[in-house]
Structures are given as C-alpha cells and as structure tokens.
N, C-alpha and C positions, 0 to 999 in steps of 0.2 A: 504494500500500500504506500501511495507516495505521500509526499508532503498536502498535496490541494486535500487527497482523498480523508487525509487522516484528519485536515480541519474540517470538511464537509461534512463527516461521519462525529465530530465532535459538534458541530451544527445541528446536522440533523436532529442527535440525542436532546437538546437544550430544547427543540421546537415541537419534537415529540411528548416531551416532559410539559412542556406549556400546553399546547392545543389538547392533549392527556386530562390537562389539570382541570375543565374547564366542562362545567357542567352539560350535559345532553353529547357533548361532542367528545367527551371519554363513552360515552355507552355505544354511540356509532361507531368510531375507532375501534371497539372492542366486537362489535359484530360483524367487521370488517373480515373476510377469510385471511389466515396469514400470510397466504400465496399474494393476496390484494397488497396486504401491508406491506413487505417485502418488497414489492414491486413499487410501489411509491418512495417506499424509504430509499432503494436502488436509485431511483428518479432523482431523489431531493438530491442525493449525494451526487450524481452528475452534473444537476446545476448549478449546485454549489460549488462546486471543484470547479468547472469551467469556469466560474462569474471570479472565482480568488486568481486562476490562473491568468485571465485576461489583467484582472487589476493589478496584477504584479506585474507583468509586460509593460502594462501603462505606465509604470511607474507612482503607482495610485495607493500599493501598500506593498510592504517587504515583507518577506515569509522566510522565515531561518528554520534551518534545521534543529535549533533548540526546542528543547521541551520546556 
C-alpha cells in the first residue's frame, strides 16, 4: 500500500466513523451487504488517493513518508 493509499484508507476510517455515528444512517450502512460496503469503501479510497496525489503534484500539500 502506498503513501496516497494509506492516507485515503486512514480517511476513509475517520468518515466511516462519522456518517456511522449518525442516526438513521448507521442502520442503512448497517443493512448495506458487505460486498456493497467494501465496494464503496474501495471507491472512497480511490478518490481519495487520487484527489492527495494530484495535490501533491500541484504543489498544494506535501506527503512524507513519516508516520
């Protein structure tokens, strides 16, 4: 997993945790199949990843290998 990926999937967890938190829309997330979920969370992390990669190129934010 690269650097974009590993902030995206650290993204994702943060928004899944929010929109989770959040009454009527944790019991639809939760009736969602996991096949569904997975495939969204998959989604989030691609657009996430590309939208950090692009902004790095830009010169918009810097992304270090530090933890």
């Amino acid at each position: 997993m690269g650097k974009y990926e590993f902030l995206a999937s650290k993204i994702k967890d943060n928004i899944i945790a929010d929109i989770t938190d959040r009454r009527g829309f944790r019991q639809e997330w939760d009736n969602c199949d996991s096949e569904v979920q997975d495939a969204i969370e998959n989604t989030w992390i691609e657009i996430i990843a590309k939208v950090l990669r692009q902004a790095e190129q830009k010169n918009i934010i810097r992304i270090t290998d530090e933890n």
